[in-house]
N, C-alpha and C positions, 0 to 999 in steps of 0.2 A: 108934767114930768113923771108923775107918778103910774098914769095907766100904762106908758110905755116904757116902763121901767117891768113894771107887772108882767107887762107882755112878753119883756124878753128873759126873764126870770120862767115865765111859764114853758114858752120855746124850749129853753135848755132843759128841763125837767122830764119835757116829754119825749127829747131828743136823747136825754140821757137812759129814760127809760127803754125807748127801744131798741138801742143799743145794749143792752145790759148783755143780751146774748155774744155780742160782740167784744165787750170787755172781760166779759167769764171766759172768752176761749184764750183771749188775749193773753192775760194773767195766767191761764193755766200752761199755754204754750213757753208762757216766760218760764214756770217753774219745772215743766219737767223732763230739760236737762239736769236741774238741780235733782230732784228727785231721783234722775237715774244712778245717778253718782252716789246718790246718798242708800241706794239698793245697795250698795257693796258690803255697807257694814254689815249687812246680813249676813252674807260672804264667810265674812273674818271674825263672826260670834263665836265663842268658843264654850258657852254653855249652851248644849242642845238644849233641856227645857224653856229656857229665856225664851230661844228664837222660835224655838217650839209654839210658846201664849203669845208670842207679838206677832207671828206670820200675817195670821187673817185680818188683826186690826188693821195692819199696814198694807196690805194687799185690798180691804174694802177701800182703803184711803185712796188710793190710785185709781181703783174702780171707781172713787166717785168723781175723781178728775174726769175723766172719761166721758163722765156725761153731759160737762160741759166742752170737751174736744174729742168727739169718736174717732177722729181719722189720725189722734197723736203719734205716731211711731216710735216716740220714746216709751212712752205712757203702756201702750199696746205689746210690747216686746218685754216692759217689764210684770204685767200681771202673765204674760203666757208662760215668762221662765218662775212667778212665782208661784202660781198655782202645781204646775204641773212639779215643781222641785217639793212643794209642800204634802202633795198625794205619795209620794215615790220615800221624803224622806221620813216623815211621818206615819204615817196610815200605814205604806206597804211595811214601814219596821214593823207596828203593831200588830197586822196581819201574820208576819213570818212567826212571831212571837206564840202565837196561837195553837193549841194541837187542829190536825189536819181535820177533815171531816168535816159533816154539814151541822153547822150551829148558827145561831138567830145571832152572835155575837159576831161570829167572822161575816156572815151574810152581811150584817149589815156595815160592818167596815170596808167588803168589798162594795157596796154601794155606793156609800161615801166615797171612795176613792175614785170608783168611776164616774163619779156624777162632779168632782175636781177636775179628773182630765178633761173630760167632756168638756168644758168650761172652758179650760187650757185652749182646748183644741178651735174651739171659735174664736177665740181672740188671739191666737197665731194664723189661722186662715182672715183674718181683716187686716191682720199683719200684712202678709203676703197679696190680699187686694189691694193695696194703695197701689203693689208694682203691675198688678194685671187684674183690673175691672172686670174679669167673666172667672178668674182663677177658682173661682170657687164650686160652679159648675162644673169647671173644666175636671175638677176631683173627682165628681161622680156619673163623670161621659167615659165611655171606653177608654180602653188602652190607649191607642193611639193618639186621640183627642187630648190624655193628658201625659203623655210622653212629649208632644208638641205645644203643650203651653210650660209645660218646667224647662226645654231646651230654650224656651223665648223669655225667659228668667235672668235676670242678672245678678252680681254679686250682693246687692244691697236688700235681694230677697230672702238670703239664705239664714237668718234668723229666725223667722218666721217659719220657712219650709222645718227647719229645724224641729222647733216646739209645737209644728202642727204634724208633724210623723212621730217624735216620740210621745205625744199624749195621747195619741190613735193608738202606735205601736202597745203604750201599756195599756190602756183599756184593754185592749186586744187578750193580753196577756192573764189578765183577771178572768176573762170570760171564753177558756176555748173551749167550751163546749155550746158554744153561741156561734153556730154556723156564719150567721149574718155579717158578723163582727169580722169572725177569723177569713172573711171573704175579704175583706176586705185590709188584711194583711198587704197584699204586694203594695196596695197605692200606700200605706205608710213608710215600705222600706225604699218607698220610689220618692219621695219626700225626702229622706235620709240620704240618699245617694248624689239626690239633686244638692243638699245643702254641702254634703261633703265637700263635691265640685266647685262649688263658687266659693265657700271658704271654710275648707277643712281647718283653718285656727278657731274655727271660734266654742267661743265657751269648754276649752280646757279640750280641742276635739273631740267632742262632746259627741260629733254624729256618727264618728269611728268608734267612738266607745258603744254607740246603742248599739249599730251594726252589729259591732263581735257581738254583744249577747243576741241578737235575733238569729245570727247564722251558727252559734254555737248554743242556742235552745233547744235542737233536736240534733241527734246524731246521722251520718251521710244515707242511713237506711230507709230513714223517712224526712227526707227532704232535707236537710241539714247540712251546712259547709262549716265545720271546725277548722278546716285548712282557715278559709277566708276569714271567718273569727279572727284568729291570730295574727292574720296579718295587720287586720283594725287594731284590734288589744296591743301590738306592739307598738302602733302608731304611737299612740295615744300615752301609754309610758314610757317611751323613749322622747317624745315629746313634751314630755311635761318632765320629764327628767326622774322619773317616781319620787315626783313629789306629790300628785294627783293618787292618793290613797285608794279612793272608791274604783278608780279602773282597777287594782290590782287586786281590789275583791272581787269585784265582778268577773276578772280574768279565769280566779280560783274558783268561785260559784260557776260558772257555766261552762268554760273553758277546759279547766279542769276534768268536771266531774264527767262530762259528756264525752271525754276521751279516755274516763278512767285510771288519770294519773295522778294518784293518791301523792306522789312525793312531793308533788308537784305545787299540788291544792296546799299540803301540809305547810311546806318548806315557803311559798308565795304567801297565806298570811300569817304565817309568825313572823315574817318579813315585817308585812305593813304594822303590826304589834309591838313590832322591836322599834319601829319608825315614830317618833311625839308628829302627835298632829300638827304642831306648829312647825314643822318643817318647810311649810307652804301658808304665812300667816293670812295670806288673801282667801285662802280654801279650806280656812280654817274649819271650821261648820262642817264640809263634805268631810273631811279627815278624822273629825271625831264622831260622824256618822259610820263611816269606815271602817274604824276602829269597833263599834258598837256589833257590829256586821260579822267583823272578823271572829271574833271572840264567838257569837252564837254560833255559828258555821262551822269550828273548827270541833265546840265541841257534837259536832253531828255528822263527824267524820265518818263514822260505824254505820250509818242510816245510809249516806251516800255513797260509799266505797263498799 
């Protein structure tokens, strides 16, 4: 009784062992609907330093789920909205903070931050592969080629489409005097456009918000639609009812300033100043980023007006 007891005790060991791959995805699949959910509290933080020193720990945590489930779509959706929210709400604040001009100090924050979207941006385009096996290609085939695989897109892509054009769009942003880059502007606002389509709800309109600042970064003389801006930028607050802080600053920063309408810039964020962040407890974190935002800018009225 004893060797065949042996034997079936060894069977399971070595059956359990090779499976092991098989349970780590299992358990990780079980957890991370929980874990998306539990991304929110980030959300609704309301001390930016806290969320500030916890972002990466939290954001590696996921990453390392990941490498026991690559193909997760919870998992994958949530390091692409974290990375790329932690380059924009961090780093880009530190940056603006900065005087202008070439320093080893700003040089290297803008590296860091590009080397975050970067990041972003590959893990919103794996996103966006689970719905189309060549999508990725398809980004860096002609026009055509990828105006014809974002139409063969469905609505369950446009998260992904989302966070892999605005992580492109800001890299872009850091670097335009990086021909290569800024070449590659149209396929991220083609990205954007696409996720608008399939579901302009998502993440606070999130893709109508990039939009306005892409089309109102330059004025109509050199390439630039502030018309169309506006029409995004009011999506997107009248849509979230202004309760959504950060569009109303970003209205006033590019919007604004590109059209020259000081009363406009002034009187929009002493708005969002006069508005408590907790207006929108879920957004809490973007609204006292917002707020942070508001207050630098306003006083730099004289520099940009």
């Amino acid at each position: 009784m004893t060797r065949p007891r042996s034997l079936l005790v060894a069977a399971v060991a070595i059956f359990l062992g090779g499976c092991s791959d098989f349970l780590n995805k299992f358990t990780t699949d079980s957890t991370a609907p929980v874990l998306k959910i539990a991304s929110r509290s980030m959300d609704a933080e309301s001390d930016t330093t806290f969320a500030r020193e916890a972002a990466p720990g939290s954001l590696k945590t996921v990453d390392g789920f990941l490498m026991a489930s690559p193909e997760n779509p919870d998992l994958l959706e949530i390091v692409s909205q974290g990375y790329t929210q932690y380059a924009f709400g961090f780093l880009e604040d530190d940056l603006e903070m900065l005087p202008e001009g070439d320093s080893p100090q700003r040089q290297a924050l803008i590296d860091r931050a590009t080397g975050i979207y970067d990041r972003a941006h590959q893990f919103a385009l794996r996103l966006v592969k689970l719905s189309d096996e060549n999508f990725p290609k398809a980004l860096q085939a002609d026009t055509a080629t990828l105006e014809q695989a974002l139409t063969n897109l469905k609505p369950p892509s446009a998260p992904g489409l989302f966070w892999a054009g605005l992580s492109m769009g800001s890299a872009i942003n850091l670097h335009r005097d990086d021909m290569d880059r800024v070449a590659d502007l149209p396929r991220a606002i083609a990205l954007l456009e696409r996720a608008h389509q399939l579901n302009a709800d998502y993440f606070n309109h999130g893709a109508a918000m990039s939009l306005g600042v892409v089309y109102a970064s330059q004025g109509k003389a050199v390439g630039g639609n502030p018309d169309k801006a506006k029409v995004y930028f009011d999506e997107v607050i009248t849509a979230t009812k202004g309760r959504y802080l950060m569009a109303q600053v970003l209205y006033a920063r590019f919007y604004a300033t590109v059209t020259q309408d000081r009363e406009l810039f002034v009187k929009t964020l002493t708005t969002v100043l006069a508005t408590p962040p907790s207006v929108w407890p879920e957004q809490r974190l973007a609204n006292e980023l917002a707020h942070r935002r508001a207050a630098r800018y306003l006083k730099q009225v004289d520099d940009l007006f």
